[in-house]
C-alpha positions as CSV (number, residue, x, y, z in Angstrom):
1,X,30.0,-25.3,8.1
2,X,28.4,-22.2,8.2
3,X,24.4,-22.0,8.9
4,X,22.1,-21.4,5.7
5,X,20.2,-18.3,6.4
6,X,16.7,-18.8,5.3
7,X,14.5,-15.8,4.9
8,X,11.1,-15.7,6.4
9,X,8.1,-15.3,4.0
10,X,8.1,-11.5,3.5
11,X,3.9,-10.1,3.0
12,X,3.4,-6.3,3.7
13,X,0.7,-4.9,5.8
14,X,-1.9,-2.6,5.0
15,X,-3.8,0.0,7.4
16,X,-6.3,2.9,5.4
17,X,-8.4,4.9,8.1
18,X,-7.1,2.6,10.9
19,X,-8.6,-0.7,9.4
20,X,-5.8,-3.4,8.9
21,X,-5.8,-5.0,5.0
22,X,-3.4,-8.1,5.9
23,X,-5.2,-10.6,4.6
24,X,-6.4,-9.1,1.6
25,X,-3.3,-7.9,0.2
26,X,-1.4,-9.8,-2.3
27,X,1.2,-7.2,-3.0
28,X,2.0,-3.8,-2.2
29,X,4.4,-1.3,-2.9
30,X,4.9,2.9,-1.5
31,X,7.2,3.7,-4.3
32,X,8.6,7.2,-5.7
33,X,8.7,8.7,-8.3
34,X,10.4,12.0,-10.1
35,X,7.6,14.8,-10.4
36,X,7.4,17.0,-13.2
37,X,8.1,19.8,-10.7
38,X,10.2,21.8,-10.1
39,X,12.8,21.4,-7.5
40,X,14.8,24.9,-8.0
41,X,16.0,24.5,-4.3
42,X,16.5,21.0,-4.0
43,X,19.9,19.4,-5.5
44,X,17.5,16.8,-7.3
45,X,14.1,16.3,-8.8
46,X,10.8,16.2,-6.2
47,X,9.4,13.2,-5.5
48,X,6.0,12.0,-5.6
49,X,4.9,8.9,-3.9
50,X,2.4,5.8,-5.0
51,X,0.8,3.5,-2.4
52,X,0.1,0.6,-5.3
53,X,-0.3,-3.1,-5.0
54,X,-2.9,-6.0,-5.4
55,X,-5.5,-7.4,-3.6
56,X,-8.3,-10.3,-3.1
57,X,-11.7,-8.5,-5.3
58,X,-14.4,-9.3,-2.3
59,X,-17.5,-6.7,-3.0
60,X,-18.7,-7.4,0.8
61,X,-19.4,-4.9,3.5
62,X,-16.1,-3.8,5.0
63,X,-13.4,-5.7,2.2
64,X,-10.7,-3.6,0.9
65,X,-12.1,-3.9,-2.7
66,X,-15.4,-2.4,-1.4
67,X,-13.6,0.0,0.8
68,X,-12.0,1.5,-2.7
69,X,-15.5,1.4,-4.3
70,X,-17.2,3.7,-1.7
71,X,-14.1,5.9,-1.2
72,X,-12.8,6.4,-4.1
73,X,-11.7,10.5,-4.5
74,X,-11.2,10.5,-0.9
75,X,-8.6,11.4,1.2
76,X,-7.6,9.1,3.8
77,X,-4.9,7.8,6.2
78,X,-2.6,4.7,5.4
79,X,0.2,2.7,7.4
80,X,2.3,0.6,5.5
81,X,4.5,-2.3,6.8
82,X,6.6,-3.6,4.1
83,X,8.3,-6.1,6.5
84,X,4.9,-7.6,7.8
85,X,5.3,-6.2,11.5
86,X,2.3,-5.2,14.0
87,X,4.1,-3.0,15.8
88,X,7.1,-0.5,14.0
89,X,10.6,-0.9,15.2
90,X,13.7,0.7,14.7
91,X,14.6,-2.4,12.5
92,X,11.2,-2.6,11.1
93,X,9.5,0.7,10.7
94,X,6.0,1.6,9.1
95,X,5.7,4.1,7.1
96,X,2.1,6.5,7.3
97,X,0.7,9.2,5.8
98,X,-2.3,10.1,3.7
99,X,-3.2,8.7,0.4
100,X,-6.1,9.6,-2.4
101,X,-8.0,6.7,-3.2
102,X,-8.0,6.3,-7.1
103,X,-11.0,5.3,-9.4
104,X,-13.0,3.0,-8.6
105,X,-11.7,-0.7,-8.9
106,X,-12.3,-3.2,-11.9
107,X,-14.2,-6.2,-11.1
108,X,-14.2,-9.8,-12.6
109,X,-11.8,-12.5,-14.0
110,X,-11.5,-15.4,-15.6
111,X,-14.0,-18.4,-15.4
112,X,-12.7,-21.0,-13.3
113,X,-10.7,-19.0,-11.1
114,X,-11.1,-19.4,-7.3
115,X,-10.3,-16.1,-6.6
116,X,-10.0,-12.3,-8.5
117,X,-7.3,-10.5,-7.9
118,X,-7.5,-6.1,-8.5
119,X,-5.3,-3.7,-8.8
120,X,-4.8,-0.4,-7.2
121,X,-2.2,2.2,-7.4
122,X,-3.1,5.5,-5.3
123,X,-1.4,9.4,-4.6
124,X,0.3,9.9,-1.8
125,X,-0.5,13.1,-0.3
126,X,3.5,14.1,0.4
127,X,6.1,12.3,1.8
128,X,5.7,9.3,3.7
129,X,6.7,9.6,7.4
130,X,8.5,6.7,8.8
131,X,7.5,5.3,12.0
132,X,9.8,3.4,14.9
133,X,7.7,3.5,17.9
């Protein structure tokens, strides 16, 4: 009989301006999209890319929710680890650019919750570059 595979938990990383966002993240995504561009040299449509996800709402000092508050219009460097790793591998790459922070986050939820949860959903400034090393 063959052995069942069984997946490990998958939860992406987070870096912006070379603070990690592990913990905080609930979900995240670097996702394209087709630009209203024009791509007259390119075979298909230009791409533009979205650093999106959600996170823990935590309006502390140095929380990601905060970090979005202050920052928000800015322009600033992200790593992202969709498998979860440290340290990028051939197998397991990051992926790192620079991304505009968006508005500025909601707050609140519903009574009773333990947690709130935001959502974000930010430019990319170009393509991402993919990182082995």
């Amino acid at each position: 009989m063959d052995p069942v595979y069984s997946a490990p938990r998958m939860r992406p990383a987070l870096w912006l301006d070379g603070v990690e966002r592990w913990a905080e993240l609930t979900e995240g995504h670097l996702e394209p999209a087709d630009s209203d561009e024009d791509a007259l040299t390119l075979p298909f449509a230009v791409q533009e890319w979205t650093l999106s996800g959600e996170a823990y709402q935590n309006t502390r000092t140095g929380a990601l929710w905060r970090f979005a508050w202050e920052h928000s219009g800015d322009v600033v460097p992200y790593v992202f680890s969709p498998n979860g790793n440290a340290t990028p591998t051939t197998e397991a790459p990051h992926y790192a650019g620079e991304v505009t922070i968006g508005p500025r986050p909601a707050l609140g939820g519903a009574a009773g919750e333990r947690s709130f949860i935001f959502e974000f959903a930010w430019k990319a400034i170009g393509e991402p570059q993919e990182v082995t090393a």
